[in-house]
N, C-alpha and C positions, 0 to 999 in steps of 0.2 A: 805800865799797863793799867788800862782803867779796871774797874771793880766791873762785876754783870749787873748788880744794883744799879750804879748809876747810868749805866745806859737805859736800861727798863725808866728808870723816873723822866728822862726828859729826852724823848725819839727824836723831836721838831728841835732839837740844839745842833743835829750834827746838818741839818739844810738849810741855815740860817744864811750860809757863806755861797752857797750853789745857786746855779741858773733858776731853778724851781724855786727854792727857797725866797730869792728876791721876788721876781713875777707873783710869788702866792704872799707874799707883804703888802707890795703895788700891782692891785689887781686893773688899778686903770694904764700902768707902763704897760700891762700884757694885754690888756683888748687896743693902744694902738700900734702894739707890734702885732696884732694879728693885721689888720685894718690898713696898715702898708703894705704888709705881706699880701693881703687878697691886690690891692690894688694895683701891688708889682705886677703879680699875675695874671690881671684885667688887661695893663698895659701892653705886656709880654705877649701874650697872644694876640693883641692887633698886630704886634710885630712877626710875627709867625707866617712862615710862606709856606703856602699849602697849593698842590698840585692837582687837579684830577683827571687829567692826563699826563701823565708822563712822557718826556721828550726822551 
């Protein structure tokens, strides 16, 4: 079991390994994973069938 000391000295050691942790390293991998994600979402709704009448 670790000590409470050394968790208090270094917080950002245990998100080094995590989704957050990499994205807040490579702050440019996480603006083009947003940047696909919107454009999924651009494309998705031209896909999207929309009714205003219903049969």
């Amino acid at each position: 079991m670790t000590s409470p000391d050394r968790k208090r000295a270094d917080p950002a050691a245990r998100h080094r390994s995590d989704l957050v942790g990499t994205f807040a390293a490579h702050p440019v991998a996480m603006n083009l994973l947003m940047v696909v994600m919107l454009l999924a979402g651009a494309w998705a709704l031209t896909k999207l069938n929309t009714q205003f009448f219903p049969t």
